[in-house]
N, CA and C of each residue as an Amber inpcrd file, in Angstrom:
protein
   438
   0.8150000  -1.1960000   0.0000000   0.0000000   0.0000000   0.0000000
   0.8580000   1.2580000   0.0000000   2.0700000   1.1420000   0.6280000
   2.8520000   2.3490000   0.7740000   3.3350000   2.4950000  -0.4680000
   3.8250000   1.7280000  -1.3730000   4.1330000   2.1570000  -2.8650000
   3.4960000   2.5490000  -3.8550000   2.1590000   2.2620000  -3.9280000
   0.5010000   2.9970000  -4.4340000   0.5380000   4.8580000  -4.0100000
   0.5440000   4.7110000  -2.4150000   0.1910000   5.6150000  -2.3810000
   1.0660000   6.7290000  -2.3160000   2.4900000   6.0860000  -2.5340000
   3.7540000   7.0860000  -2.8850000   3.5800000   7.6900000  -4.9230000
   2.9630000   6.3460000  -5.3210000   3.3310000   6.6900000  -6.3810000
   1.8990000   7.4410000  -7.2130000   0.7780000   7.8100000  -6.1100000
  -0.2610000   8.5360000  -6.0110000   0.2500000   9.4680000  -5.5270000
   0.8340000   9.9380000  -5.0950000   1.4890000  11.2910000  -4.4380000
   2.3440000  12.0050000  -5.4210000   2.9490000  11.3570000  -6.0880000
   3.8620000  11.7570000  -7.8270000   3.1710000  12.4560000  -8.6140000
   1.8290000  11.3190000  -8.8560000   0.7740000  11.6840000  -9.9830000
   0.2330000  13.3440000  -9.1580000   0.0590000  13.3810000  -8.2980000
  -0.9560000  14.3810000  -7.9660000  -0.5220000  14.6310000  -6.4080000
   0.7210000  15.8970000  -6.5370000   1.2630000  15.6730000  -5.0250000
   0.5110000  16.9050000  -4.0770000  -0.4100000  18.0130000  -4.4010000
  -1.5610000  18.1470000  -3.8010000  -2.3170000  18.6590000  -4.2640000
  -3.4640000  17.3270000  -4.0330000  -4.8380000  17.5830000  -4.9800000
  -5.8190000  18.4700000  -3.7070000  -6.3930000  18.9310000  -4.7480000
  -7.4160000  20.6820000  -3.8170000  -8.8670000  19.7260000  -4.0890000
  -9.3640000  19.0330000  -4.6260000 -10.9860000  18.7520000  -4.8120000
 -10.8780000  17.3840000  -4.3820000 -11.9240000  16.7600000  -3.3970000
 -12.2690000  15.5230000  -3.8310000 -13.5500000  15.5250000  -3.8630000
 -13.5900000  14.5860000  -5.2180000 -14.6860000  14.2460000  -5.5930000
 -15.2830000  12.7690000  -5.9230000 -16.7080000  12.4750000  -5.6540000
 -17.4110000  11.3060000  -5.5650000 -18.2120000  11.3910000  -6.4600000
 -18.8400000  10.5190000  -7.5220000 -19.6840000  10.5630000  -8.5260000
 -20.1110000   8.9590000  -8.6530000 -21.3330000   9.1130000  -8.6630000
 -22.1930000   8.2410000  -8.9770000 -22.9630000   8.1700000 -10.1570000
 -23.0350000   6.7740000 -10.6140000 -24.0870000   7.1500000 -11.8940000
 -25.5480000   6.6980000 -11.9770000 -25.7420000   6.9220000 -13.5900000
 -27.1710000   7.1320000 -13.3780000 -27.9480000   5.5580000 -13.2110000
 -29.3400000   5.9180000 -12.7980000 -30.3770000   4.8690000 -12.9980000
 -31.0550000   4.7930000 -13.9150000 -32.2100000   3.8450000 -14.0750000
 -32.9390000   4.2000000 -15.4020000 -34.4090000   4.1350000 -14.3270000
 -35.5140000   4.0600000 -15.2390000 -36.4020000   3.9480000 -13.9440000
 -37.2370000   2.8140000 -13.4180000 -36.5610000   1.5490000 -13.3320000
 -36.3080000   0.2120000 -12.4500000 -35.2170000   0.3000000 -11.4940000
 -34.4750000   1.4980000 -11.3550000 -33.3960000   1.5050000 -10.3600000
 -32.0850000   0.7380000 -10.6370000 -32.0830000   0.2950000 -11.9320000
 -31.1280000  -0.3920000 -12.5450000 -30.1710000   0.5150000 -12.5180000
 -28.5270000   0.2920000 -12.3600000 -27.8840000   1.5880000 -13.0160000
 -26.9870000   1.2410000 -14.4670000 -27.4280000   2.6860000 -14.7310000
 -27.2550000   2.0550000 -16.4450000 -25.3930000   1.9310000 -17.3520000
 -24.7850000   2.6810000 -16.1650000 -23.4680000   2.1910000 -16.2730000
 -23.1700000   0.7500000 -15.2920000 -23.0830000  -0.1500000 -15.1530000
 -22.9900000  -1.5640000 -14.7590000 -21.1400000  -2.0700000 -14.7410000
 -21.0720000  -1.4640000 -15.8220000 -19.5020000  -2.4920000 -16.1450000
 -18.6960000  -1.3140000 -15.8790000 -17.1520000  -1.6850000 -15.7480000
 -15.6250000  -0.7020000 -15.5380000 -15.5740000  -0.4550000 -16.7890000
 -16.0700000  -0.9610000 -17.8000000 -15.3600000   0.2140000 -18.7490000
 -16.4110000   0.8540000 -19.3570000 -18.1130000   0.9350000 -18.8790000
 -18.6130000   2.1870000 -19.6760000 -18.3140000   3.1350000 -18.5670000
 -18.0320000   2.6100000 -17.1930000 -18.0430000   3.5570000 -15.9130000
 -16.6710000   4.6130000 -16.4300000 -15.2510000   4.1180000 -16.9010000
 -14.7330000   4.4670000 -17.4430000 -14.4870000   5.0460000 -18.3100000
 -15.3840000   4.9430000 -19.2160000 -15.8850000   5.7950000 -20.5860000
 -16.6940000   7.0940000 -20.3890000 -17.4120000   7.0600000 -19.0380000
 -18.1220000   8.1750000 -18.5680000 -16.9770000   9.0150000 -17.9370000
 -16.2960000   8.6900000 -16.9670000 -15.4360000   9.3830000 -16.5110000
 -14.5440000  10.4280000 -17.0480000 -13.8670000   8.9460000 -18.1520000
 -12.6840000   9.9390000 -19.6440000 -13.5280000  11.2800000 -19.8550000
 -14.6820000  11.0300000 -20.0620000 -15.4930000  11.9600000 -20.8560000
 -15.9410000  13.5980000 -20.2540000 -15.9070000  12.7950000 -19.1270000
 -15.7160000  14.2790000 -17.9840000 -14.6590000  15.0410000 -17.5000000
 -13.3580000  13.9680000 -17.3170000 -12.2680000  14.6660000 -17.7520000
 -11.8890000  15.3360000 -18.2470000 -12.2180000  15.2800000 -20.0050000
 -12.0360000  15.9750000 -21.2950000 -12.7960000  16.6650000 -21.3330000
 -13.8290000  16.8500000 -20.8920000 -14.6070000  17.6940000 -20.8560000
 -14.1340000  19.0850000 -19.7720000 -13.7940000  18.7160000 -18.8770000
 -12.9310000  19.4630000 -17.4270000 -12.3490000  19.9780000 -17.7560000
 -11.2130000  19.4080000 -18.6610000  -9.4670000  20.0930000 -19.2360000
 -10.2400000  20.9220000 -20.1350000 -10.7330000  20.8990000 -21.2320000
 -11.3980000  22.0800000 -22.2210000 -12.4290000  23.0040000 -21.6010000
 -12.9290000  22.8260000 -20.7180000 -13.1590000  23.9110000 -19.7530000
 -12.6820000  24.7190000 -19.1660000 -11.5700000  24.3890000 -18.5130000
 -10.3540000  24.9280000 -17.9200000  -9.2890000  25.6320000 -18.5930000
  -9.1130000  24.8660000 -19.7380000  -7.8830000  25.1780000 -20.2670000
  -8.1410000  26.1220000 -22.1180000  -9.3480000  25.8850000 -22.1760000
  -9.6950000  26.0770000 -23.8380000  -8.9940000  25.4430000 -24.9020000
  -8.3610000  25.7130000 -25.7780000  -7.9660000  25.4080000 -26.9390000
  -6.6360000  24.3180000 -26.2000000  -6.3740000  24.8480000 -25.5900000
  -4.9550000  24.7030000 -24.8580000  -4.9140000  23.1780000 -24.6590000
  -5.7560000  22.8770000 -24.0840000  -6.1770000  21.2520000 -23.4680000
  -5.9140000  20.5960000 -25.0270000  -6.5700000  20.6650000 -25.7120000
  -5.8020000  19.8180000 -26.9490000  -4.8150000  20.7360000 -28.2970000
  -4.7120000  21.5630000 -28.2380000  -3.1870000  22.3870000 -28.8630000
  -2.1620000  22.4810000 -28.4790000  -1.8750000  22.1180000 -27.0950000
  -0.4600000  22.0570000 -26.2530000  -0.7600000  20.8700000 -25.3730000
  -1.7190000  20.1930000 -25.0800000  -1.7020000  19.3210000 -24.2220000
  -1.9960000  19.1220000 -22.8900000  -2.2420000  20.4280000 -22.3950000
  -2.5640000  21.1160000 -21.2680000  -3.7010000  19.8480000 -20.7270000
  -3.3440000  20.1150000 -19.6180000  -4.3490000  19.1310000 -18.2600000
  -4.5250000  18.6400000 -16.9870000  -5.5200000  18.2790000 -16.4940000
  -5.5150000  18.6780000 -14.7940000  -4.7220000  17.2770000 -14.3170000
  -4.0990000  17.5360000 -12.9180000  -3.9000000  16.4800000 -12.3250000
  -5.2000000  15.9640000 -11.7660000  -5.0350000  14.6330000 -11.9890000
  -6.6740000  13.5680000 -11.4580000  -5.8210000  12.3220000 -11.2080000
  -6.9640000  11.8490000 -10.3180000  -6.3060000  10.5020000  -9.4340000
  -7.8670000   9.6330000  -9.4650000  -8.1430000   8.5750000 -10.5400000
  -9.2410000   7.9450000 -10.0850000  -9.6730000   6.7970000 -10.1430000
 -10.0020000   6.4270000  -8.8970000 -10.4000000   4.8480000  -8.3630000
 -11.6560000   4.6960000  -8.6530000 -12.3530000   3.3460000  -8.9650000
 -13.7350000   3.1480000  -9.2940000 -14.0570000   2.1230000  -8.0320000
 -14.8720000   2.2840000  -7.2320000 -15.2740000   1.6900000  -6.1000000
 -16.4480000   0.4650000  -6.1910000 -16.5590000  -0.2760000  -5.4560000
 -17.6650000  -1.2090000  -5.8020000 -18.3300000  -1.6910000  -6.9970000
 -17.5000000  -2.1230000  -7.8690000 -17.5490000  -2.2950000  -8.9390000
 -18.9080000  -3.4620000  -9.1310000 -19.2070000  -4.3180000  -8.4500000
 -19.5920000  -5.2130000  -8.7530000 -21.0380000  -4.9540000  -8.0530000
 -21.7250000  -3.9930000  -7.3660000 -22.6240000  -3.5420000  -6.6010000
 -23.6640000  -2.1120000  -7.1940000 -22.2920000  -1.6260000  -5.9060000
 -23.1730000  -0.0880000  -6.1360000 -22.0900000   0.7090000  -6.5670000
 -21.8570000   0.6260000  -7.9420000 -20.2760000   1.3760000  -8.5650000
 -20.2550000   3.2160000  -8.4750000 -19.5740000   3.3970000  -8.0270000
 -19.1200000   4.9420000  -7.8900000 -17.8150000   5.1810000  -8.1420000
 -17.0800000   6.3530000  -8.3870000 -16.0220000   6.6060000  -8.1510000
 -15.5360000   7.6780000  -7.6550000 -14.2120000   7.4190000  -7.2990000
 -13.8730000   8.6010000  -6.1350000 -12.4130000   9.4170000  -7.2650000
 -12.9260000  10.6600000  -7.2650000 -11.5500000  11.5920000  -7.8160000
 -10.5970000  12.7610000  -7.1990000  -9.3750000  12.4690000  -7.2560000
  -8.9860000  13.7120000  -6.6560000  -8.0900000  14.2630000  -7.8970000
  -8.1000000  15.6660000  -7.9500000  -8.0360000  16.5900000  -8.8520000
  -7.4090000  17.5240000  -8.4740000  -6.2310000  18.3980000  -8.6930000
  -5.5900000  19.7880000  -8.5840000  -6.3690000  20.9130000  -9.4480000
  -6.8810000  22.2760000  -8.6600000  -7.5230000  23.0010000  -9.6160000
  -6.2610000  24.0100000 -10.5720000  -6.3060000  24.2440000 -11.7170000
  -5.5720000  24.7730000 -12.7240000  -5.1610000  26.1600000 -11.9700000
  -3.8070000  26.6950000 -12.0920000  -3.3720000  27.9390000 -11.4750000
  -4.1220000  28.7640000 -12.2960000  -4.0200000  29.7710000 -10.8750000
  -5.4220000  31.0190000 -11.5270000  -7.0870000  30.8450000 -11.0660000
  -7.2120000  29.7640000 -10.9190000  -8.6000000  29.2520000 -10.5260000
  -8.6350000  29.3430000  -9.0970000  -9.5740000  30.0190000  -8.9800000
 -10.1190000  29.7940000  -6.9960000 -10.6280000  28.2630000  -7.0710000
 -11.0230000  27.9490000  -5.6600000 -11.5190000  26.2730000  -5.3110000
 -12.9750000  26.3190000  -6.1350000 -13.6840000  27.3900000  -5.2400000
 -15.0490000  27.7150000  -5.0390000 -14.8770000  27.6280000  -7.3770000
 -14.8670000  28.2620000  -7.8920000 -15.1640000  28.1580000  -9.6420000
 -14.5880000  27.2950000  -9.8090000 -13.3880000  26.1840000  -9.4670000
 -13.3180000  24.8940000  -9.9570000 -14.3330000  24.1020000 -10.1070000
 -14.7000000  23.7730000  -8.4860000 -15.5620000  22.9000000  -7.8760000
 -17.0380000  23.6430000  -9.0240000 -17.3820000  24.7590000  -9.0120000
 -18.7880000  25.1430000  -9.6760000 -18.2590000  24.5630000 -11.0530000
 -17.1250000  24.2450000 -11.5380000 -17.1010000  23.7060000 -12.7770000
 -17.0890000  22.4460000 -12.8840000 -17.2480000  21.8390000 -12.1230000
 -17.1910000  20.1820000 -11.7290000 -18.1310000  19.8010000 -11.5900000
 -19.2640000  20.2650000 -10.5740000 -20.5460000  20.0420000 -10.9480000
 -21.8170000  20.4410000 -11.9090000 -21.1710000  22.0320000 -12.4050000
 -21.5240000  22.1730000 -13.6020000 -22.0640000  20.5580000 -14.8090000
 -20.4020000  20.3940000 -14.7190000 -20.6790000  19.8720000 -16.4780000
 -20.9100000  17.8960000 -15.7470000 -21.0770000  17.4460000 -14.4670000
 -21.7170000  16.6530000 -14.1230000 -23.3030000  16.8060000 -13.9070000
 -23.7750000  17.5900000 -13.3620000 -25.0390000  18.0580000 -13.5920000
 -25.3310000  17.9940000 -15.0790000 -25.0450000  18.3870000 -16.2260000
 -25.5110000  18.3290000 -17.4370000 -25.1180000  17.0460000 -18.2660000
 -24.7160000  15.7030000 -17.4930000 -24.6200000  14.9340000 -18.1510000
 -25.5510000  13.6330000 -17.4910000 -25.8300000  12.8030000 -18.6470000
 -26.6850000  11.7850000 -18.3780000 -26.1740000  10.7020000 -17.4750000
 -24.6610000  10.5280000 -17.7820000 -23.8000000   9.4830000 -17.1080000
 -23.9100000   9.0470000 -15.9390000 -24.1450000  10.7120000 -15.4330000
 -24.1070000  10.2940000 -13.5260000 -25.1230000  11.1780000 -13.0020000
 -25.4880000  10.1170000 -11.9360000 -26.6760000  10.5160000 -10.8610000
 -26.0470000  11.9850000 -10.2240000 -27.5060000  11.6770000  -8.8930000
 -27.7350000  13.3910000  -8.9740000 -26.6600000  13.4200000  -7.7910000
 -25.8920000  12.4390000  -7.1640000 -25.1890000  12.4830000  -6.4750000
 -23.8990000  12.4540000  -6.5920000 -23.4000000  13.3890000  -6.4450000
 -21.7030000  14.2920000  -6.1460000 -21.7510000  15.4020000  -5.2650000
 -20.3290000  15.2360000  -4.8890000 -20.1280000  15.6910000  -3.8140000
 -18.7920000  15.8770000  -4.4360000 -18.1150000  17.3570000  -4.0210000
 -17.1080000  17.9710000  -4.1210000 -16.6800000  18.4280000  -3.0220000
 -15.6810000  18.2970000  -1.8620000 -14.5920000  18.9000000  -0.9260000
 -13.7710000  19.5030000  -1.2300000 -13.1890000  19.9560000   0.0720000
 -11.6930000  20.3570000   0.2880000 -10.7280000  18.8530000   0.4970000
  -9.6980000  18.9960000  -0.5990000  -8.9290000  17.9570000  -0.1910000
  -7.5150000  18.3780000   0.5570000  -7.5390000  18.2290000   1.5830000
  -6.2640000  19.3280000   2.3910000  -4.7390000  18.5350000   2.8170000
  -5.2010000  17.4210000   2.8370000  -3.8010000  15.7760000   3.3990000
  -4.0280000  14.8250000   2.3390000  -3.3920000  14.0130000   2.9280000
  -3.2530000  12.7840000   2.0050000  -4.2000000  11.5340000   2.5260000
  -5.1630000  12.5120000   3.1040000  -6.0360000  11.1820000   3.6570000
  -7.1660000  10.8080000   2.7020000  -7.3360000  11.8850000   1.8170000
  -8.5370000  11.5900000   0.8300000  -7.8340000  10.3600000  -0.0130000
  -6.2490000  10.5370000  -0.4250000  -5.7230000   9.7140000  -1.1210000
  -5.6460000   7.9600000  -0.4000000  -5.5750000   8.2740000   0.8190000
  -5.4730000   6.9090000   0.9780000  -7.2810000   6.3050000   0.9680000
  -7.7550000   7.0530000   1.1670000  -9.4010000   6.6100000   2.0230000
  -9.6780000   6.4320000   0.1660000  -9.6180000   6.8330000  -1.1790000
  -9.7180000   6.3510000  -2.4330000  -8.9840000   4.9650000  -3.1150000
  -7.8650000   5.1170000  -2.4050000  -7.2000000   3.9670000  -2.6110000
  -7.4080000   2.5610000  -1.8060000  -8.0210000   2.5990000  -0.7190000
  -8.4210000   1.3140000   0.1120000  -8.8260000   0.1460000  -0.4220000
  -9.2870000   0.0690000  -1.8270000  -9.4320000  -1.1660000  -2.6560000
  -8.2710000  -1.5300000  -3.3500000  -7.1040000  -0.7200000  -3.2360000
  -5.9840000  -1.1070000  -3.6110000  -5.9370000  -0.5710000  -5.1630000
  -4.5760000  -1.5310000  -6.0340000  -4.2110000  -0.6070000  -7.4670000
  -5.1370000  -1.1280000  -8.4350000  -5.9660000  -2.4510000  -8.1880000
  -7.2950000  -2.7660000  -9.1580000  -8.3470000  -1.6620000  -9.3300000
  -8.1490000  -0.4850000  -8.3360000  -9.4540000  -0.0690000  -8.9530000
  -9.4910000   1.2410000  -9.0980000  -7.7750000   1.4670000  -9.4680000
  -7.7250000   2.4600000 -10.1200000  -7.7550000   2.0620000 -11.5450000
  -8.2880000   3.6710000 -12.4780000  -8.2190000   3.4230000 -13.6250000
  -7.1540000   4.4900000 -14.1480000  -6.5190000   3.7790000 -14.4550000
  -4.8160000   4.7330000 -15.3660000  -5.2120000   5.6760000 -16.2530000
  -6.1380000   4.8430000 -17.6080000  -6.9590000   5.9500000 -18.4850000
  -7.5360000   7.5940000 -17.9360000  -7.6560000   7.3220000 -16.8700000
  -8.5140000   8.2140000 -16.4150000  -7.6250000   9.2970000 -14.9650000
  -6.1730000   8.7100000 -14.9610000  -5.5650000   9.3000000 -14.3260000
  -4.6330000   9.7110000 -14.7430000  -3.7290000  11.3520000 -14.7740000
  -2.6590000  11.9700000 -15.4080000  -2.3860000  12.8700000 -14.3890000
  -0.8660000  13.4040000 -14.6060000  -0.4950000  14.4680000 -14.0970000
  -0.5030000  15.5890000 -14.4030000  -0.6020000  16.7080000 -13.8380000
  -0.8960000  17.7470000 -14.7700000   0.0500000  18.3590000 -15.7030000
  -0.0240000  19.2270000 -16.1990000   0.4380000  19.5780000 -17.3340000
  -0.4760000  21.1310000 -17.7440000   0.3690000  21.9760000 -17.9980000
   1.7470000  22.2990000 -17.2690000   2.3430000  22.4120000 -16.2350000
C-alpha cells in the first residue's frame, strides 16, 4: 500500500478537490453504467470535458491538463467513483468545484449524487485507494500539465 500511495502522491502531489460521482439509474433503479469500462468511458469523458473547460484550446493544442487521481469503487454492486483533482493555477476552489458540478449536472452518465470537498492531506488519497491498485483506472488518471 505504501508504494501505491507514494506513487499517487507523484501523480498528484496536492490535490485541492475531492470528488465522488455516482451514476445514473434508469427507472427500475437499474444503473445504467454496470460495467468498468462504460463507468470508465463516462469518466474519460468528464475529464475531457474538465481540461477544455479549464484550459480552452490549450487542453488539446499544447496538451494542457488537470492532475486527477481515479479509483472506481464497488464495482460489482453499487459502482461509484472517487476523484482527486488539482484546480488549474489562476482558478479559486469555489469556480473549480462550480465547474465540476456544472458539467456533471448536465450529463446523463451520472446521478444526482456528487459531492465535491476540500482535499487538504493525504487522507482523501489513501481513504480512495483502500481497494488497492485494481481499482484504479490509469486511463482516467494523469499528471498535470503544465
Amino acid at each position: 500500500m505504501v508504494s501505491l500511495l507514494s506513487f499517487l502522491t507523484d501523480i498528484c502531489p496536492n490535490p485541492t478537490h475531492a470528488v465522488t460521482i455516482t451514476f445514473s439509474r434508469n427507472l427500475n433503479g437499474k444503473l445504467f453504467y454496470t460495467s468498468r469500462s462504460s463507468a470508465e468511458r463516462a469518466i474519460l469523458w468528464f475529464i475531457n470535458r474538465l481540461n477544455k473547460e479549464c484550459f480552452r484550446h490549450g487542453a488539446r493544442r499544447k496538451g494542457y491538463k488537470l492532475g486527477v487521481i481515479t479509483f472506481l469503487e464497488k464495482a460489482d454492486t453499487n459502482i461509484h467513483a472517487h476523484l482527486a483533482l488539482v484546480s488549474p493555477e489562476g482558478m479559486s476552489w469555489e469556480e473549480f468545484a462550480e465547474k465540476i458540478v456544472k458539467l456533471i449536472s448536465k450529463s446523463y452518465f451520472f446521478g444526482r449524487q456528487c459531492r465535491v470537498s476540500h482535499c487538504k492531506d493525504i487522507g482523501w488519497l489513501e481513504y480512495i485507494s483502500k481497494e488497492g491498485s485494481e481499482a484504479l483506472i490509469p486511463s482516467c488518471t494523469s499528471k498535470a500539465f503544465p
